[in-house]
C-alpha positions in Angstrom: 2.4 17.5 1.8 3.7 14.2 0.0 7.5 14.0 -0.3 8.7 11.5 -2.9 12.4 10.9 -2.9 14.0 9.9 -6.5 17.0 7.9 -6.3 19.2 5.4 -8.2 21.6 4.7 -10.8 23.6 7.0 -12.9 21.9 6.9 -16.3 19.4 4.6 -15.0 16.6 7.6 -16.0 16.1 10.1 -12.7 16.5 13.2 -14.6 13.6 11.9 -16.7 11.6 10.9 -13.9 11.9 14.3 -12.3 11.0 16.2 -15.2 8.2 14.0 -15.6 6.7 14.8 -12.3 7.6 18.5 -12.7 5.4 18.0 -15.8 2.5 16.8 -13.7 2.8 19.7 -11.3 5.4 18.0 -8.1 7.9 21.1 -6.7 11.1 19.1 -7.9 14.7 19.7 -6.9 18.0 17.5 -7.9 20.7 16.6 -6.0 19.9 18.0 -2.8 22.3 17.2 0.0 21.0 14.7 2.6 22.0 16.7 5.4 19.1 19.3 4.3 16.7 17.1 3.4 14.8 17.3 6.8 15.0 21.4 7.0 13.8 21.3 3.6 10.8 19.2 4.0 10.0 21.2 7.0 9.8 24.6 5.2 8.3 23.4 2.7 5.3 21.5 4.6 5.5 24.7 6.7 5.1 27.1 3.7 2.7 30.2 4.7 2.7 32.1 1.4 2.9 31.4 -2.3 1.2 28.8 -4.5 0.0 25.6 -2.3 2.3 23.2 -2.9 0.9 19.7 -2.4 4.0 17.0 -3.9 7.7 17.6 -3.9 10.0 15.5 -5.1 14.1 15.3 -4.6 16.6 14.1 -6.5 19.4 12.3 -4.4 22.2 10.4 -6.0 25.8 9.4 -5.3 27.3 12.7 -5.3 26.4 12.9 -1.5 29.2 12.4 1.6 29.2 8.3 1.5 28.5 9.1 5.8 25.0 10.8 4.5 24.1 7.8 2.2 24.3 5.7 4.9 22.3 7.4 7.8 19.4 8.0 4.8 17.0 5.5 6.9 17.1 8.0 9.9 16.8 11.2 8.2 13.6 9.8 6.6 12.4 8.9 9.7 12.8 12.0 11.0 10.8 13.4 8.5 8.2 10.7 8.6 7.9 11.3 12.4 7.2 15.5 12.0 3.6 13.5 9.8 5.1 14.6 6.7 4.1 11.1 4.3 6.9 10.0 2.1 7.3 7.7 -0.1 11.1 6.1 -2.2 11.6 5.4 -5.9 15.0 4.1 -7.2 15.7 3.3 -10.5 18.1 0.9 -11.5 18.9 -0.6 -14.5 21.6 -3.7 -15.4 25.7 -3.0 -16.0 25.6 -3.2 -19.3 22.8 -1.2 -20.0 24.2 1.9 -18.3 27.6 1.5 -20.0 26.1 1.5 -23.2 24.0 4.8 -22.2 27.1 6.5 -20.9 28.8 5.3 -24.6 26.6 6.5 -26.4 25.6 9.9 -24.8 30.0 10.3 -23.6 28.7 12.0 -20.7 31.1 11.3 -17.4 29.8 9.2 -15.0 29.8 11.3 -11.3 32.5 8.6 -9.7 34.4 7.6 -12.8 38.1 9.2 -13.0 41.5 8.2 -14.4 42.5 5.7 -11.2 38.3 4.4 -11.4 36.9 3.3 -14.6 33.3 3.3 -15.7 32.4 -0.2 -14.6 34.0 0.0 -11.4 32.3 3.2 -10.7 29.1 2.2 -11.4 29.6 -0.9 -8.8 30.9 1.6 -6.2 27.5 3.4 -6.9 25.3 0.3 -6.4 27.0 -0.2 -3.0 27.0 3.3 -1.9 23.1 3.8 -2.5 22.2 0.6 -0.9 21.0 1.8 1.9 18.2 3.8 -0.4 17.9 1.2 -2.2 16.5 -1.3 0.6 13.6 1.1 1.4 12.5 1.9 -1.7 9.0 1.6 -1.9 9.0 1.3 -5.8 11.7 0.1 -8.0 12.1 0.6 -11.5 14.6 -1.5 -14.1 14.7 0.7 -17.1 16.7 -1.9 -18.8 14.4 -2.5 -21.4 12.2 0.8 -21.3 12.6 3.9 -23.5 11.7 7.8 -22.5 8.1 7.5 -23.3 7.8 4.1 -21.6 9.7 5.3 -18.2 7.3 8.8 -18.5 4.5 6.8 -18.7 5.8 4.7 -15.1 5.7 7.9 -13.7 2.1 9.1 -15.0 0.4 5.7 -13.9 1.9 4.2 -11.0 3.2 7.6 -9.2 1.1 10.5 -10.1 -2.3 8.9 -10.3 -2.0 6.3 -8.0 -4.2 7.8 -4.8 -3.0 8.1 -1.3 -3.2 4.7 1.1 -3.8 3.2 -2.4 -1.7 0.1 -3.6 -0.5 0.5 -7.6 -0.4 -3.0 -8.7 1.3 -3.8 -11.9 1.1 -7.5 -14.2 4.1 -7.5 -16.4 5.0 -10.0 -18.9 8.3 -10.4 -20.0 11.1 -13.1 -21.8 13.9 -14.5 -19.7 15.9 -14.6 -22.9 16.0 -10.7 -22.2 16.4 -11.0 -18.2 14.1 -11.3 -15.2 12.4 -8.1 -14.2 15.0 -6.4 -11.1 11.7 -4.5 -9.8 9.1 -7.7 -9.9 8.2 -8.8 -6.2 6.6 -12.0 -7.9 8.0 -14.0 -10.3 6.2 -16.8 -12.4 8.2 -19.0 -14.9 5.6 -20.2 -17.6 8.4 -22.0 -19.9 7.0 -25.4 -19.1 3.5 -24.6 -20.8 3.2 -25.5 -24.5 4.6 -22.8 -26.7 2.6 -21.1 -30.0 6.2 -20.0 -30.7 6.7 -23.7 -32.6 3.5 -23.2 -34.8 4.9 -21.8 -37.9 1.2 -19.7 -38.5 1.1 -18.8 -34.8 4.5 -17.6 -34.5 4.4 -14.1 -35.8 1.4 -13.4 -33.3 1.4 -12.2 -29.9 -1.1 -13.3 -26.8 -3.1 -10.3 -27.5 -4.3 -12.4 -30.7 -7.1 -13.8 -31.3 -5.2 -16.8 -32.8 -2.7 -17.7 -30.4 -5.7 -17.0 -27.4 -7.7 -19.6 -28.8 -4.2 -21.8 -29.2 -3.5 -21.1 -25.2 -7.4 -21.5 -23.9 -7.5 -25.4 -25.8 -4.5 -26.0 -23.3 -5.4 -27.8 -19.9 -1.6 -26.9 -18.6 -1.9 -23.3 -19.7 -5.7 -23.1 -18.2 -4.3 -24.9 -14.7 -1.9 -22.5 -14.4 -3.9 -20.0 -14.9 -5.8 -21.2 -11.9 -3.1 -21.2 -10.0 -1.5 -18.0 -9.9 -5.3 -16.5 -9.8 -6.0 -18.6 -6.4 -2.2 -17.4 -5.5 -3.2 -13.9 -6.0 -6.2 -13.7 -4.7 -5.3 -14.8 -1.5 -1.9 -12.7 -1.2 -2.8 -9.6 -2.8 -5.1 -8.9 0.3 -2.7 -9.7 2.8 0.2 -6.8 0.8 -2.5 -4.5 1.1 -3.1 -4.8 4.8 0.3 -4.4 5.3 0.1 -0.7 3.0 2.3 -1.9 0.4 2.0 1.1 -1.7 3.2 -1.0 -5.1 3.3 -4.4 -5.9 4.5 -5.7 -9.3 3.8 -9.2 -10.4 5.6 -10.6 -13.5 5.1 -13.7 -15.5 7.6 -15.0 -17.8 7.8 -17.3 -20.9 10.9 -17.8 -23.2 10.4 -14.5 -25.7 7.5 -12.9 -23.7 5.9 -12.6 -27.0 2.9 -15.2 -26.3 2.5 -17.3 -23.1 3.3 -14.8 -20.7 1.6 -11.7 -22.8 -1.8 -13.9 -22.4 -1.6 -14.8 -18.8 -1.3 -11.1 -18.0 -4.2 -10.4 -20.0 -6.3 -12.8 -18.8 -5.0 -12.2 -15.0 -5.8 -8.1 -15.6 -9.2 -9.1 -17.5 -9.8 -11.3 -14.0 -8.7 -8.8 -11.7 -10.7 -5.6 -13.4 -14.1 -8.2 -12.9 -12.6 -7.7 -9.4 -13.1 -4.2 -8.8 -9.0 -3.7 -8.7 -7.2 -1.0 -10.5 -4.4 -3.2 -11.9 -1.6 -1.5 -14.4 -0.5 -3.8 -17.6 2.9 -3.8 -18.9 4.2 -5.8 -21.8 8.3 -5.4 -21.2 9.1 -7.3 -24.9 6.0 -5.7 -27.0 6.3 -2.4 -28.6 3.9 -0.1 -27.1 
């Protein structure tokens, strides 16, 4: 049996992420109490009759004692050490993004009262799930990502990604719009000449054919290139043989609109050559 723990922000998106997994066939339960995480893994790796159940996953948020958030580290272990594999997403998303959500929708945020106001509640929750936060094995900024984006996360880089397998994501994005909180690389591309300046070239994106042929008559664009390909073909290998179970490289350019969009396709072009199953994700392009 796989365990998968869902944790993170209020509004950041667990309630979709667990009904997307209950969609593709994971025993889910929210907001189960720390203190009965490791009886319920037991039982239910233990399970003698009924339907097979192969991947559960739990919802576990703020609501718990703040003396259960902070031995989470040992009750995993615990279960870890009965053979049970497990595995940590949080989702997280920026301040302003999750007051909007809660604006919008008026629901009440779970530590928000007269005496604490939204914003300060939402940093009491950051600091109270730290502690799951630091062992996450996959973080997820749903800043910028809608319900169909975040579902599709979920399908790709959760439910199909094999076991002892590494999900590896190339994301472009636009620093105007903020760096990635879930990338474990980051490459600024804002030096490299940008189609954004050609009147004719700026309505496209690097999935054109016009601004492609713009970027590949560029020796800075083409050396960088190189770069971050020698980079990540040297590093990649060593994540892996270290079981990283996700890694998630982004590149950045001003708008993520061109330079970065083309790097990523390139790099994922380069990397499928390879042999590698390598997730693309275009943060600033409607998809």
């Amino acid at each position: 049996m796989k365990l998968l723990v869902v944790s993170g922000l209020s509004g950041s998106g667990k309630s979709i992420v667990l009904q997307a997994l209950e969609d593709l066939d994971y025993f889910c339960v929210d907001n189960l109490p720390i203190s009965l995480l490791l009886d319920f893994s037991l039982q239910m790796a233990t399970r003698k009759s009924g339907r097979a159940i192969t991947n559960v996953a739990v919802g576990i948020d703020s609501r718990n004692a703040e003396a259960d958030l902070s031995g989470f580290r040992d009750v995993m272990k615990s279960i870890r050490d009965q053979g049970i594999e497990t595995e940590i997403v949080f989702l997280e998303a920026s301040n302003s993004v999750i007051l909007k959500r809660f604006s919008e929708t008026r629901r009440k945020h779970p530590l928000s009262s007269k005496a604490v106001p939204l914003a300060a509640a939402i940093t009491q929750e950051r600091q109270l799930l730290g502690a799951i936060a630091v062992d996450a094995d996959l973080r997820i900024d749903t800043s910028r990502s809608n319900v169909h984006q975040l579902r599709k996360i979920v399908r790709e880089r959760i439910a199909q990604r094999a076991s002892a397998s590494t999900s590896i994501q190339l994301m472009s994005f636009g620093f105007k719009y903020g760096v990635p909180e879930d990338a474990d690389f980051v490459f600024d591309l804002r030096c490299l000449p940008n189609p954004y300046w050609d009147p004719r070239l700026r309505s496209f994106t690097g999935k054109d054919v016009e601004v492609v042929d713009y970027l590949q008559g560029e020796p800075m664009v083409q050396a960088m290139y190189e770069d971050v390909r020698v980079f990540l073909d040297k590093w990649l290998a060593a994540f892996k043989e270290d079981n990283r179970s996700y890694i998630t490289i982004a590149l950045g350019c001003t708008g993520g609109q061109h330079r970065s969009v083309y790097l990523v396709e390139r790099l994922w072009a380069y990397f499928q050559l390879q042999g590698e199953q390598v997730l693309v994700r275009h943060r600033e392009l409607v998809q």
